[in-house]
C-alpha positions in Angstrom: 19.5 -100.4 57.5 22.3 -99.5 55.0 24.1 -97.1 53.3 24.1 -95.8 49.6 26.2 -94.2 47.7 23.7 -91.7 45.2 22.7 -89.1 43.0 21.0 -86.7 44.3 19.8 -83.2 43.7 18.6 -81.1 46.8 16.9 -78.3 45.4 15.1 -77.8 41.9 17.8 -77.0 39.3 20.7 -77.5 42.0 23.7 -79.4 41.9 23.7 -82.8 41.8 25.8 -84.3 44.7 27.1 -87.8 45.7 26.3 -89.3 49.1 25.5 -91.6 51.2 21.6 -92.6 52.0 20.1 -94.8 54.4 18.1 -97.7 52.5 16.0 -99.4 54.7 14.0 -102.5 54.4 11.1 -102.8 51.9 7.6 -102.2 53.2 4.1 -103.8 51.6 4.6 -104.6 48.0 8.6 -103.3 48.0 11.6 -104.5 47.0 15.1 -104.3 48.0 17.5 -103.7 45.1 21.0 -104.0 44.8 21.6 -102.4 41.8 24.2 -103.3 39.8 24.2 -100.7 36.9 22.1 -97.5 36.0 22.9 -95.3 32.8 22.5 -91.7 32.5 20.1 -90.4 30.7 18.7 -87.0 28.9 15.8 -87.1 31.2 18.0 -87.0 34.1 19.2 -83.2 32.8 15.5 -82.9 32.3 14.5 -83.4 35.7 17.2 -81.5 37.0 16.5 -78.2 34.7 12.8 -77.8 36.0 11.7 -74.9 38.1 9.9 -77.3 40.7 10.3 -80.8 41.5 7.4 -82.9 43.3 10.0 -85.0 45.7 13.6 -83.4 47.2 15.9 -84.3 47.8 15.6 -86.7 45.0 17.7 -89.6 43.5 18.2 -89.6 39.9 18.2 -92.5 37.7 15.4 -94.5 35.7 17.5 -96.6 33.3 18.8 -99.8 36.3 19.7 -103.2 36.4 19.9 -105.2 39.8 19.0 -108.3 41.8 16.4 -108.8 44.7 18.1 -109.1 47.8 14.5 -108.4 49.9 11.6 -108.7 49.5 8.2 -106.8 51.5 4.5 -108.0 52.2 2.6 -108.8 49.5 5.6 -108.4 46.6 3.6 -111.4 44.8 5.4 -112.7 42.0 9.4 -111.9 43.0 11.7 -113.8 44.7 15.5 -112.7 46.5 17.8 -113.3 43.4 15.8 -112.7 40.8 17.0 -109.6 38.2 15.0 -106.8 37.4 15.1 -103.9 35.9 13.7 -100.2 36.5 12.6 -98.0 33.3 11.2 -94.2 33.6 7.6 -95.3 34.0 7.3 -96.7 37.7 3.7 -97.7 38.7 0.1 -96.7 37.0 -3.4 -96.8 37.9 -4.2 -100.1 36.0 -7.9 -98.6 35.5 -7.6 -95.7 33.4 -9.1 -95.9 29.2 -5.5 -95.9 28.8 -4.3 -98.7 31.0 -6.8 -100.9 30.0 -5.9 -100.5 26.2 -2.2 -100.9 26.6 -1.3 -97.8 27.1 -0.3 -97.3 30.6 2.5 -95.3 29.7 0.0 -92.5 29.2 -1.8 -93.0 32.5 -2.6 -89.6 34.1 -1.7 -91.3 37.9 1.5 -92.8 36.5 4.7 -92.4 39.2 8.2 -92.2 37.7 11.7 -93.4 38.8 14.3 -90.4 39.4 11.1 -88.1 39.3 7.9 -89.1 41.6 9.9 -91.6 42.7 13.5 -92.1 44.1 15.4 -92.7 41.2 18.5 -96.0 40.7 21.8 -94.2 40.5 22.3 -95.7 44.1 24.5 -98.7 45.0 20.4 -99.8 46.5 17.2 -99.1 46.3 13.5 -100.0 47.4 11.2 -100.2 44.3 7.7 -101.1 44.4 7.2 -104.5 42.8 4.6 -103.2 40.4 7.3 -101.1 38.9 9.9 -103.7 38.1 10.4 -105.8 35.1 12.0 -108.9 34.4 15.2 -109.0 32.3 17.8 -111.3 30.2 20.2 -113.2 32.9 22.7 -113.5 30.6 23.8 -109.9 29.7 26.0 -107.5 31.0 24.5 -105.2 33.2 26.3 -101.9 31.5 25.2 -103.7 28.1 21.5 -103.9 29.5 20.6 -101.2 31.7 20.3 -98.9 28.4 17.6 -101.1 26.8 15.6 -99.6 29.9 15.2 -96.3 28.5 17.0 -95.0 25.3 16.3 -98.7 24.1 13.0 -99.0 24.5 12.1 -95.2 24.0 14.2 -95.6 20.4 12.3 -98.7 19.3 8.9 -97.1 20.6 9.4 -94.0 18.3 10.2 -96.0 15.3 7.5 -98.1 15.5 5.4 -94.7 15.7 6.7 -93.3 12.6 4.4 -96.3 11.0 6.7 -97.2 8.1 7.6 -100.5 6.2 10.8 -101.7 5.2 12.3 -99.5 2.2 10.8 -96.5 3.3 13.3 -94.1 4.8 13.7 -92.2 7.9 15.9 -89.3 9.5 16.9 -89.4 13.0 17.8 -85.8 14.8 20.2 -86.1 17.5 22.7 -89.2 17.3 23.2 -89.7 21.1 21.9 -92.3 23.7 19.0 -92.7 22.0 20.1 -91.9 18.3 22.4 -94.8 18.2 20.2 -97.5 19.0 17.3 -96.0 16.9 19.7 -96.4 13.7 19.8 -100.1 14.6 16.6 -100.9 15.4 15.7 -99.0 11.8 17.8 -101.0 9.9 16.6 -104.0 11.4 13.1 -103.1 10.0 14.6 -102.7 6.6 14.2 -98.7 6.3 16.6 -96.4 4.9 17.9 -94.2 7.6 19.8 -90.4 7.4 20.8 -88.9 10.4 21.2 -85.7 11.7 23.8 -84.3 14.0 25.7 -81.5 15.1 28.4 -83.1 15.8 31.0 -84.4 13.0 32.0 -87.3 15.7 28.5 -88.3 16.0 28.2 -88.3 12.4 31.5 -90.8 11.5 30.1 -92.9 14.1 26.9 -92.8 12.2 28.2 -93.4 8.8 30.0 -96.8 10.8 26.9 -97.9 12.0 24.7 -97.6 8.4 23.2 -94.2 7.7 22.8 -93.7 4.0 22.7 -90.0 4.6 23.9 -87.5 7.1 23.9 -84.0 7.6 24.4 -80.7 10.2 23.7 -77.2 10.9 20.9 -75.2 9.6 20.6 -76.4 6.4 19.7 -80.1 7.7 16.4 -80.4 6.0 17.1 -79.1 3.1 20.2 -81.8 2.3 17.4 -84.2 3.0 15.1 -83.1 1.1 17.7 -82.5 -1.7 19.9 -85.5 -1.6 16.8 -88.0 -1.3 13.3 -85.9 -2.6 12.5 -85.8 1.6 12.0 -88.7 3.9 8.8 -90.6 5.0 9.2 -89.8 8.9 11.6 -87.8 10.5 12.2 -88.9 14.3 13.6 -85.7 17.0 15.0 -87.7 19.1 17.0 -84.1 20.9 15.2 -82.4 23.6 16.7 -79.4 20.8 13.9 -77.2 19.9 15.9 -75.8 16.9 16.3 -79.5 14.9 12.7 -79.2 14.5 12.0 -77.2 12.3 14.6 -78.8 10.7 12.9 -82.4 10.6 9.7 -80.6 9.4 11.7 -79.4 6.4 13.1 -82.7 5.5 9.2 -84.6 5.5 7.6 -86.0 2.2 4.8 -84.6 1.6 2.3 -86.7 4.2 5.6 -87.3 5.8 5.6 -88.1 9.9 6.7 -85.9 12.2 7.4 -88.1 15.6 8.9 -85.7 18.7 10.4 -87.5 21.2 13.1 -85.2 22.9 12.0 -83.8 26.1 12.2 -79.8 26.4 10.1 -76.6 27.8 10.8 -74.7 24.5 8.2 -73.5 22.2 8.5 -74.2 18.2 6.4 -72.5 15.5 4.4 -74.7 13.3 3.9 -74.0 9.9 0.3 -74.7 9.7 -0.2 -74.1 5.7 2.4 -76.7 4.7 1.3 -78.9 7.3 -2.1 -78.7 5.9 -1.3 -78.7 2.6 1.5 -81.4 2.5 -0.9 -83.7 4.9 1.5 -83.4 7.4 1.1 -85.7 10.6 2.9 -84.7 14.3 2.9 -87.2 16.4 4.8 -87.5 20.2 6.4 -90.8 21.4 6.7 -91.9 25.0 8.7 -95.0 25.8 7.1 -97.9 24.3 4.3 -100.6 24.6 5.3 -103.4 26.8 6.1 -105.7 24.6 7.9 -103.1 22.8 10.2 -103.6 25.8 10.3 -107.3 25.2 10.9 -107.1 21.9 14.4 -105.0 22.3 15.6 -107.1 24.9 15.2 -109.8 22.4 17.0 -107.7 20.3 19.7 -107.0 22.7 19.7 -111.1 23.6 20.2 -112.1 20.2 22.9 -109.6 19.3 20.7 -107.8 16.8 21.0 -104.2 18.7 24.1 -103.1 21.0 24.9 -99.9 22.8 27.5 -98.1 22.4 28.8 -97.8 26.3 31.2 -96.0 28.0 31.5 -97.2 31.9 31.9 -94.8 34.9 32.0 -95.0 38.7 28.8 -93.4 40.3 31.3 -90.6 41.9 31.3 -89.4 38.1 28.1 -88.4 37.8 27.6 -84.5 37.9 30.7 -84.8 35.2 28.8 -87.0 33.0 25.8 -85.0 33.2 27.9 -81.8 32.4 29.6 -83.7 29.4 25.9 -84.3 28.4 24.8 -81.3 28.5 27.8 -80.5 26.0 26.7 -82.9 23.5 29.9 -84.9 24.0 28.8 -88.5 24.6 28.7 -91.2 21.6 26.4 -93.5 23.0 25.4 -94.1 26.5 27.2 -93.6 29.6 26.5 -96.4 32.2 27.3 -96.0 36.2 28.4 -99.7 37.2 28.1 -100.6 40.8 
């Protein structure tokens, strides 16, 4: 049995407090984890807005890196030293329509880290060996663990909005996710504008490529006036109010891909959406080679994140810097 430091919330929409947990030894088809980074993610605030939660006290996190330092019964295929890495979906049915075509992320039974599950902002953790996937030996843990989530969830939704290189696209919300998706975009040849409320956000943009950016109110209509609209616009802010925004800025049979978790409502304009062939799509994570294909990217170079590195004793001030909007990039918890 050992100690770890964590991040835990004891009560739906509580605070989240740092202490120490007993972590014991992994049971049939477990792991034990030492994890050696874990960023912090939108979903995280997410979890810890909602009215009910299905596991308390919980530990948040679903965005790790670590090694095996145990192993369980039956963990078939993983070995003590080997480095893995823990993403939002945990385990799935492996039987469901959607399982069986590759889609597991939609499986109905699916468990998730820092939600179903205990969560990785801890020093360790036991993970069921179905839920872990292999990673690049060679990077930097604070450089890798946001692949897990925003990296994979960016490259997910790009690949949704279905376009081909010279097409364009505008990204709402330049944070954690926002960043990466600008990379991966220009790495498939599109034309990208981005959308921000925040004048920081947007230099940092402008560094990184965008042709275009924009803010406030009148968003969509800079878009729509600056290039004629764009093929897809990507929400990539749990933000209720950018999307009316990105519906604005759409082509006509432009793309409309949601991927910003939130409770909020928004009002659809169904006669332009008819009449401008108007598709709404929502994008979770990615395939699983989707995954493999960004860590390739992150291997060779291609996409990096922006990171800024904390101690996990900084956590409830991350999260309440996130909830401000003022993070460029991804803050990373190193342990």
């Amino acid at each position: 049995m050992r100690n770890a430091n964590s991040a835990r919330l004891h009560e739906a929409r509580g605070a989240v407090r740092i202490e120490a947990v007993e972590v014991g030894e992994p049971g049939r088809g477990e792991a034990l984890v030492r994890m050696e980074a874990c960023g912090v993610c939108h979903s995280d605030l997410f979890v810890g807005s909602l009215e009910k939660l299905p596991v308390m006290p919980l530990t948040l996190g679903h965005e790790g890196i670590g090694r095996i330092e145990a192993v369980g019964p039956d963990a078939t295929g993983w070995a003590v030293g080997d480095r893995v890495g823990m993403t939002f979906l945990g385990t799935t049915c492996g039987t469901c329509e959607q399982c069986q075509a590759g889609r597991d992320r939609y499986c109905a039974k699916q468990t998730n880290f820092g939600y179903t599950l205990q969560g990785v902002l801890a020093g360790y953790v036991v993970a069921p060996t179905a839920a872990l996937v292999r990673v690049p030996a060679e990077i930097d843990a604070t450089a890798l663990a946001p692949m897990c989530c925003a990296g994979w969830t960016a490259f997910g939704a790009v690949n949704e909005a279905g376009l081909v290189a010279g097409q364009t696209v505008a990204l709402f919300g330049f944070g954690g996710l926002g960043h990466l998706a600008l990379q991966i975009a220009k790495q498939q040849g599109l034309r990208v504008a981005v959308v921000d409320t925040s004048e920081a956000k947007l230099d940092m943009a402008r560094a990184g490529g965008a042709e275009l950016t924009a803010s406030g109110d009148s968003a969509g209509r800079t878009v729509l006036k600056q290039w004629g609209g764009v093929d897809a616009a990507i929400v990539l802010t749990g933000s209720a109010a950018a999307i009316p925004q990105a519906f604005k800025a759409l082509k006509r049979l432009g793309r409309l891909v949601l991927v910003g978790m939130s409770v909020s409502q928004y009002e659809l304009p169904l006669l332009e959406t008819v009449l401008k062939g108007i598709q709404i799509r929502g994008s979770y994570l990615g395939t699983r080679q989707d995954l493999e294909s960004v860590f390739a990217l992150a291997r060779s170079g291609a996409i990096e994140a922006h990171v800024e590195t904390h101690g996990i004793a900084e956590t409830p001030a991350i999260l309440e810097r996130m909830k401000r909007g003022e993070i460029a990039g991804r803050a990373v918890v190193a342990f």
